[in-house]
DOVEX-505115 format. One record per residue (C-alpha): residue number from 1; x, y, z. Coordinates in Angstrom, 2 decimals, always signed. Example, Ala and Ser with C-alpha at 12.3 -4.5 7.8 and 13.67 -1.06 7.14 Angstrom:
<atoms>
1 | +12.30 | -4.50 | +7.80
2 | +13.67 | -1.06 | +7.14
</atoms>
This chain:
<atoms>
1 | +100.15 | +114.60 | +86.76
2 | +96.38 | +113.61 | +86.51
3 | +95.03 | +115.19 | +89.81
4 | +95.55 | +118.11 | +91.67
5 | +95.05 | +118.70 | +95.54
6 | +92.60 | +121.82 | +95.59
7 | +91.00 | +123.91 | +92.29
8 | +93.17 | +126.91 | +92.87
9 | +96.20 | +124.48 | +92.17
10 | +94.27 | +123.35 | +89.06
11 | +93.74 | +126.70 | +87.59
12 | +97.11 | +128.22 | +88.42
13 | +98.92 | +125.15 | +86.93
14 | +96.45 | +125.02 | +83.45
15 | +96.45 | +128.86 | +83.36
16 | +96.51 | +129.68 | +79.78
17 | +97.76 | +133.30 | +78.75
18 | +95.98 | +134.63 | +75.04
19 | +98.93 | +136.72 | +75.41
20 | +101.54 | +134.22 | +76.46
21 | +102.95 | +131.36 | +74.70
22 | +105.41 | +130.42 | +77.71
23 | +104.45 | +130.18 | +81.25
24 | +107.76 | +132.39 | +82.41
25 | +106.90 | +135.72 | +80.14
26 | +103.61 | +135.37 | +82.29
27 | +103.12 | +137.40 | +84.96
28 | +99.93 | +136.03 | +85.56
29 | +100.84 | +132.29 | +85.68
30 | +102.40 | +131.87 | +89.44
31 | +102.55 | +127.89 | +89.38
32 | +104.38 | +125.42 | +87.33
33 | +104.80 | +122.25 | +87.40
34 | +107.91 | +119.89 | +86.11
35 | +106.69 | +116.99 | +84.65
36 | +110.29 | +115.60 | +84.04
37 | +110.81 | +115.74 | +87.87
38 | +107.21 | +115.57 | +89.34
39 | +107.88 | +118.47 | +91.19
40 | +106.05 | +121.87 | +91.84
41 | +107.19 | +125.86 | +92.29
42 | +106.67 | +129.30 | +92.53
43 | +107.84 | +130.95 | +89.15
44 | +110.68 | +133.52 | +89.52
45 | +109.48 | +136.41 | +87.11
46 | +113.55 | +137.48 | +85.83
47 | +113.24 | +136.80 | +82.20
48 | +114.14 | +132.92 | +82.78
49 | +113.09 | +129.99 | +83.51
50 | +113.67 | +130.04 | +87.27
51 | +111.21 | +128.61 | +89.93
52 | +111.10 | +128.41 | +93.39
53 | +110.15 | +124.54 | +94.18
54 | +107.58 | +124.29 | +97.13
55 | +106.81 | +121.16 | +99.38
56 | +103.35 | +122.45 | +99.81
57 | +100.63 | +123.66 | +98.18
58 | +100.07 | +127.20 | +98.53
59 | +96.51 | +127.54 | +98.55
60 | +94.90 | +124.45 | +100.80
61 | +98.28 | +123.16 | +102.01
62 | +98.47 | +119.77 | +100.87
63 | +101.58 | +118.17 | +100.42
64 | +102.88 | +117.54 | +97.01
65 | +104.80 | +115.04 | +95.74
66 | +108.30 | +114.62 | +96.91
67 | +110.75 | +115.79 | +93.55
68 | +112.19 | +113.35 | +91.57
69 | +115.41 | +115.44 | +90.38
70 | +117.84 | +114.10 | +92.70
71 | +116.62 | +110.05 | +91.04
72 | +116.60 | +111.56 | +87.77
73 | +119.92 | +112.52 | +87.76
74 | +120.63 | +109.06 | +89.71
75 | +119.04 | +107.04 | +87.46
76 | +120.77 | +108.70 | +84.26
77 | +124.56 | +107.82 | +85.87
78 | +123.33 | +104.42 | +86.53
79 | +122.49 | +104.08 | +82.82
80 | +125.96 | +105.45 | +82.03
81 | +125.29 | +108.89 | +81.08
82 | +127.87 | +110.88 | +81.68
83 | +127.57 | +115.26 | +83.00
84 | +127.92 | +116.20 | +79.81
85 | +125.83 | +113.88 | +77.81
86 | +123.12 | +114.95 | +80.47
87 | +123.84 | +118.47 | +80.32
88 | +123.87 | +118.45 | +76.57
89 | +120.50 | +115.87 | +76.66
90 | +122.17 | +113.35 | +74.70
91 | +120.00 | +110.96 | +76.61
92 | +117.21 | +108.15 | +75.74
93 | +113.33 | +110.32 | +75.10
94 | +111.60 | +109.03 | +78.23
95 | +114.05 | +111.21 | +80.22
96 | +112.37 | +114.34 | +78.97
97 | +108.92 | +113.63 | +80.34
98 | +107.52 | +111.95 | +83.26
99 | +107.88 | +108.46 | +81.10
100 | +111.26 | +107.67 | +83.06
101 | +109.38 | +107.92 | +86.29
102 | +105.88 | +106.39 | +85.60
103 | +107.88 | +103.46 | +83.45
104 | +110.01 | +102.39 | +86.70
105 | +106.68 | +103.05 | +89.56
106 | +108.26 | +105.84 | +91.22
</atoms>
């Protein structure tokens, strides 16, 4: 991710806490973004990890990139991966950032 659509999505998404190390104990940080899956959301404040994903951007309306989870997952059990490798994240270090999709032009 290199550019955002409006300055609002900017500072939500770069929001740093002096209080919070992680984005989801932040009740102040709204926004996150998935690198691994080029998508964006609305974080769910419930003690995890949870976000809404939104097709839009809140604040000017733009719309953001289409989410690359369903190919991520597609492209793993081309490569062989199996469920459980994947759910356990036995699988090759691109695949845990946006390498995997940058690397293929997605």
């Amino acid at each position: 991710m290199s550019e955002f659509c409006c300055n609002e999505m900017k500072r939500d998404i770069e929001y740093e806490c002096e209080k919070h190390d992680n984005i989801f104990d932040c009740y102040d940080h709204l926004m996150c973004y998935n690198d691994v899956f080029d998508e964006y959301g609305i974080i769910i404040h419930d003690g995890g990890s949870s976000y809404m994903l939104i097709n839009y951007c809140p604040f000017c309306g733009k719309k953001l990139p289409h989410s690359k989870r369903d190919r991520f997952f597609d492209t793993l059990e081309e490569l062989g991966y199996t469920d459980k490798e994947i759910a356990n994240r036995k699988i090759p270090l691109e695949f845990r950032t946006d390498e995997w999709w940058k690397k293929r032009g997605l």
